[in-house]
C-alpha positions as CSV (number, residue, x, y, z in Angstrom):
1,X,35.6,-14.6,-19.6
2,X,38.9,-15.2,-20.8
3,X,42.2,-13.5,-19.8
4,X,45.2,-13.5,-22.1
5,X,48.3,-12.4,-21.7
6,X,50.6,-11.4,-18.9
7,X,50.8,-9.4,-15.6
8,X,54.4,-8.3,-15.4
9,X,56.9,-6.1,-12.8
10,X,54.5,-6.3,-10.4
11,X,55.8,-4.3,-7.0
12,X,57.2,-7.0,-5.1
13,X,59.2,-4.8,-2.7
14,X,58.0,-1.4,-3.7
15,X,54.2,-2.3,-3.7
16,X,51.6,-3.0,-1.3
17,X,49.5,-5.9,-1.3
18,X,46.2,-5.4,-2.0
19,X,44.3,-5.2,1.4
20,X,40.2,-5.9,2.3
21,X,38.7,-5.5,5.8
22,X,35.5,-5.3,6.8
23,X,33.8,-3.4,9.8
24,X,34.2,-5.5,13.7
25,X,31.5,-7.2,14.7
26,X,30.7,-7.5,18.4
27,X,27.8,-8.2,20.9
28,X,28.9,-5.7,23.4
29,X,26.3,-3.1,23.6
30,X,28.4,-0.5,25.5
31,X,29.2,2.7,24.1
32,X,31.9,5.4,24.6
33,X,30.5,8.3,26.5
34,X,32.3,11.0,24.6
35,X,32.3,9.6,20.8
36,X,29.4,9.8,18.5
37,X,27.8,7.5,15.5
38,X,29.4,9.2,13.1
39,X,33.2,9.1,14.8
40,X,32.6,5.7,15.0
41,X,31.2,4.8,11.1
42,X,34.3,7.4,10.3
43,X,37.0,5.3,11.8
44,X,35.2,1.8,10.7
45,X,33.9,1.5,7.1
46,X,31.7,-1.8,6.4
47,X,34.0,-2.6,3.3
48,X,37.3,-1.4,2.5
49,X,39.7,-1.9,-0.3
50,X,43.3,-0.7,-0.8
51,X,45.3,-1.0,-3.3
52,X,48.3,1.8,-3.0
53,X,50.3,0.7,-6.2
54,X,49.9,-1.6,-9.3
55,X,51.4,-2.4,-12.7
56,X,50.0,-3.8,-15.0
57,X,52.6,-5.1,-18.2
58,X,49.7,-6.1,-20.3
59,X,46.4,-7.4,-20.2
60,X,44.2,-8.7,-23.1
61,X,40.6,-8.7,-22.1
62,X,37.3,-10.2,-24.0
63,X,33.8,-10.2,-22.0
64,X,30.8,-11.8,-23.6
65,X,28.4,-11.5,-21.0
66,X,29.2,-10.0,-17.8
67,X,26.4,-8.3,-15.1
68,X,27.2,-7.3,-11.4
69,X,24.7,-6.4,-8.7
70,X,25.2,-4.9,-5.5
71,X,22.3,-4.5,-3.4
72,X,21.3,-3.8,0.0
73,X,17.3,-5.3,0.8
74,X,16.5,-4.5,4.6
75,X,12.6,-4.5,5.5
76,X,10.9,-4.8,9.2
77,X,7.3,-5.6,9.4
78,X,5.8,-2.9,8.0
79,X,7.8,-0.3,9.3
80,X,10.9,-0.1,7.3
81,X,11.4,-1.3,4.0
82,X,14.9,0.3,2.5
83,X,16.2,-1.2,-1.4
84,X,19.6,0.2,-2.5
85,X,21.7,-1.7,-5.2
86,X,23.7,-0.8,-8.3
87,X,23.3,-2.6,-11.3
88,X,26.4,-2.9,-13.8
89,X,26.1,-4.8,-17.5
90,X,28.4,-5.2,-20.0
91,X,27.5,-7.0,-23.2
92,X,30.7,-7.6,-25.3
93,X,33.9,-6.0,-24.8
94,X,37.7,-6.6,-26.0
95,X,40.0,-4.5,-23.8
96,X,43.8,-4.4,-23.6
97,X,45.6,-2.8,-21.1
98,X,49.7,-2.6,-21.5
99,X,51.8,-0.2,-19.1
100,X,49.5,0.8,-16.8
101,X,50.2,1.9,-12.8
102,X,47.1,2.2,-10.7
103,X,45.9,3.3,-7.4
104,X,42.7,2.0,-5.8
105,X,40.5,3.0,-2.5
106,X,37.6,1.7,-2.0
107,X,35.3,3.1,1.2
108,X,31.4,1.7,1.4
109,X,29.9,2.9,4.7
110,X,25.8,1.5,5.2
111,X,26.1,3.1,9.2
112,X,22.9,5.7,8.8
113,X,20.8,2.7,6.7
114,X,22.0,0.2,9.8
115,X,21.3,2.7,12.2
116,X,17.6,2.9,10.9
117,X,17.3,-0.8,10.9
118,X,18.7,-0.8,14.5
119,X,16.4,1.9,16.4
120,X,13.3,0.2,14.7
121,X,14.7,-3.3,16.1
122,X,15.1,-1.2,19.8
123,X,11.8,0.1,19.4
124,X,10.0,-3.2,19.0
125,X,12.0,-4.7,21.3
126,X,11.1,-2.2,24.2
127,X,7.5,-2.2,23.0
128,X,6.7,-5.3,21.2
129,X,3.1,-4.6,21.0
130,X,4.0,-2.0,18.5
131,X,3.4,-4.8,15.5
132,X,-0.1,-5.4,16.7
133,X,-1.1,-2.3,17.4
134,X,0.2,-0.8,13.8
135,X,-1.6,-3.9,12.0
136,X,-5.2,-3.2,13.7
137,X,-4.8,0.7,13.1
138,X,-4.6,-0.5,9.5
139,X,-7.0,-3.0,9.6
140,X,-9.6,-0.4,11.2
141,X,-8.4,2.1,9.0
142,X,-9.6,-0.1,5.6
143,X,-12.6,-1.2,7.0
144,X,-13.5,2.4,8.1
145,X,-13.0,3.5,4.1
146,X,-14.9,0.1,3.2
147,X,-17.7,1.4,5.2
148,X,-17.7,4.8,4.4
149,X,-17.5,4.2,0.5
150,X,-20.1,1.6,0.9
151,X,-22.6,3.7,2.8
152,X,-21.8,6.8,0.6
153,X,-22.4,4.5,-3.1
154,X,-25.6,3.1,-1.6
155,X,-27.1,5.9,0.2
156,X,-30.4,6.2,-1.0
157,X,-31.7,9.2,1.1
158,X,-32.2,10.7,4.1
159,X,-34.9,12.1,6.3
160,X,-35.4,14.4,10.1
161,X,-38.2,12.7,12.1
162,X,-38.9,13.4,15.6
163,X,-35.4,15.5,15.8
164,X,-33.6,12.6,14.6
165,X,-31.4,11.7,11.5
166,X,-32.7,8.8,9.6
167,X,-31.0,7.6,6.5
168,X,-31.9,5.0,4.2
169,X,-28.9,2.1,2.6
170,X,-29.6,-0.3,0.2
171,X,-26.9,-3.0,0.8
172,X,-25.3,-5.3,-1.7
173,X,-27.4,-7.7,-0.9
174,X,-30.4,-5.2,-2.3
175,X,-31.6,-4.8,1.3
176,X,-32.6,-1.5,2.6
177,X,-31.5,-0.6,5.5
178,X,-32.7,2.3,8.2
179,X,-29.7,4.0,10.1
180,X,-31.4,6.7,13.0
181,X,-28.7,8.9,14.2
182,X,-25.7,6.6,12.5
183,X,-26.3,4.2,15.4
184,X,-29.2,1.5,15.1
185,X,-29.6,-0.1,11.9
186,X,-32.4,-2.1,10.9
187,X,-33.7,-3.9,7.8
188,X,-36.7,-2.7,6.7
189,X,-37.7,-3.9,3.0
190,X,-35.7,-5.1,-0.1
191,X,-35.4,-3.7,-3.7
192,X,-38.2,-6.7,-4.9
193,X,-40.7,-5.5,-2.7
194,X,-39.8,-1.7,-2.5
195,X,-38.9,-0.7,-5.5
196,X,-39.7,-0.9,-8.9
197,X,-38.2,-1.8,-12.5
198,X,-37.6,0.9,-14.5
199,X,-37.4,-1.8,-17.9
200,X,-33.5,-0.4,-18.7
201,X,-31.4,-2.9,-17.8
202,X,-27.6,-3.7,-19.9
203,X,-24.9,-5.8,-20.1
204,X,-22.0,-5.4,-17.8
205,X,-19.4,-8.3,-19.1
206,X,-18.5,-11.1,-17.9
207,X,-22.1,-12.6,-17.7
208,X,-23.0,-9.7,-15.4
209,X,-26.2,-7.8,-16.3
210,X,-27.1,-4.3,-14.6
211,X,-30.9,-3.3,-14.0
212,X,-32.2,-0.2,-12.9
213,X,-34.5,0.4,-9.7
214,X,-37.0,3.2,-9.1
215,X,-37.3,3.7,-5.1
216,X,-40.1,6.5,-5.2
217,X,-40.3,7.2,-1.4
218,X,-37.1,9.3,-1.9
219,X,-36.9,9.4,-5.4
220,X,-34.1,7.0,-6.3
221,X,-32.5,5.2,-8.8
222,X,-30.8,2.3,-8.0
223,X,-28.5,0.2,-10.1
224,X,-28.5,-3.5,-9.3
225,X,-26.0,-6.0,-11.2
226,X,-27.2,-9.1,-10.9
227,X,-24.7,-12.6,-11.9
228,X,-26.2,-15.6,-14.6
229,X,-27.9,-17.2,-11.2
230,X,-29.9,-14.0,-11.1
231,X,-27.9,-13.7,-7.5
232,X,-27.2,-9.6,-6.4
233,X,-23.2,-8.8,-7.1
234,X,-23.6,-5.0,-6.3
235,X,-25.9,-2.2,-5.8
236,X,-25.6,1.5,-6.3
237,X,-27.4,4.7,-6.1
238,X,-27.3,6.4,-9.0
239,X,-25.7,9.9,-8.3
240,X,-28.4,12.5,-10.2
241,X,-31.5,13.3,-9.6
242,X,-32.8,14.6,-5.9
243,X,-32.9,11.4,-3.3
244,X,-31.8,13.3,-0.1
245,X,-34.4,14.8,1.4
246,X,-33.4,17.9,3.8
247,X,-35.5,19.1,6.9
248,X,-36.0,22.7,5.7
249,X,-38.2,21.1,2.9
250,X,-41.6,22.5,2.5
251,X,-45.0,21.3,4.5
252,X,-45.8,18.8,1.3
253,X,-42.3,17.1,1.8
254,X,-42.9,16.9,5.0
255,X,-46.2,15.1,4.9
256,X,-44.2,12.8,2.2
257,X,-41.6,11.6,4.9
258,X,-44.4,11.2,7.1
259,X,-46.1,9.2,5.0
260,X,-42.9,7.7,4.1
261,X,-41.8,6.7,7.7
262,X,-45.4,5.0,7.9
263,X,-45.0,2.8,5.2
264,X,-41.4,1.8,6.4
265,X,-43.0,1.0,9.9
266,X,-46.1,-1.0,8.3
267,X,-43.1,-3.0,6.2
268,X,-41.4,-3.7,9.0
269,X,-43.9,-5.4,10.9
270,X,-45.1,-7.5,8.1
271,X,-41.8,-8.6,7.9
């Protein structure tokens, strides 16, 4: 940046000087019992500027490159995150100012972001186990969804046997897994000995191929991606066809979960 020329008549005696004050800073905690917040962020900006009177005789003015950022960044824990800037460029520019008298007043007030900041500092520090218990409702909020998701994509059917729910998972792992009443879980076969390959299998990328399952007891189709070491990456029930079974089904389905709950049982013991 490069200034030429000459500032000229300006106000010695007439003219103020140009003034900047910032907002007191104390420790004290103690507050008048009659003012208010905003009485007080009234009286006491954060950043002032005054300039009541200037002339300028003549100013020759060439900017190449000039950018300005004002920014305000606040963030606690995962409470409060608050992002407020400006952002001012200027890419080339020849300005000359002759004869000019200005007036300037500048007022920047942050009190209501501050006071924000300051209440969730108060909070915290009354009840410091707030952190902790905001991080584990988060933690057991994802892990609920991971579950549910997981449960709901691998869900191969379900039955009613002796008044109870049983549902049938197959896992990632291509385990199938027995859930009575959304409570006990138990293994009780795996795709290689339960189900069988329906001959369509494709490529999924990245050396990942996808083969397709046929679980009969309930009528399932079960996609199975499998990496180059032949190792299980994911399973999935395919959404069509009719693998939930209902207990107002007719007498034949209900000999078929019978029959079905027999083999499960004779699988699990020879496992």
């Amino acid at each position: 940046m490069l200034v030429v020329g000459s500032i000229q008549q300006i106000a010695a005696q007439t003219a103020a000087s140009p003034t900047i004050t910032s907002a007191p800073q104390t420790n004290s905690t103690s507050r008048s019992p009659t003012g208010t917040s905003a009485e007080t962020l009234a009286s006491a900006p954060d950043v002032y500027l005054n300039v009541p009177t200037l002339h300028v005789g003549r100013i020759e003015l060439d900017v190449d490159n000039l950018n300005a950022d004002i920014n305000l960044n606040a963030k606690v824990a995962q409470l409060v995150s608050i992002n407020a800037g400006v952002q001012v460029g200027i890419n080339k520019v020849n300005l000359t100012i002759a004869d000019v008298d200005a007036e300037l007043e500048l007022v920047v007030r942050l009190g209501h972001l501050v006071d924000i900041v300051n209440r969730v500092f108060e909070s915290l520090d009354i009840n410091p186990s707030l952190i902790n218990t905001l991080n584990n409702v988060t933690s057991d909020v994802t892990g609920l969804l991971d579950e549910v998701v997981g449960e709901v994509d691998g869900l191969l059917g379900s039955i009613t046997q002796g008044g109870n729910n049983v549902r049938f998972v197959v896992d990632n792992l291509g385990n199938i897994v027995q859930t009575v009443n959304n409570s006990t879980s138990t293994i009780v076969g795996n795709y290689a000995q339960n189900m069988t390959f329906t001959g369509d299998s494709k490529s999924v990328g990245s050396g990942l191929t996808q083969k397709t399952y046929s679980y009969s007891p309930l009528k399932s189709l079960v996609d199975i991606v499998f990496n180059k070491a032949g190792q299980i990456v994911q399973a999935t029930v395919q959404k069509s066809g009719s693998g939930n079974s209902s207990s107002s089904a007719s007498g034949s389905a209900t000999a078929s979960r019978s029959a079905t709950a027999s083999a499960f049982t004779a699988t699990g013991s020879g496992t």
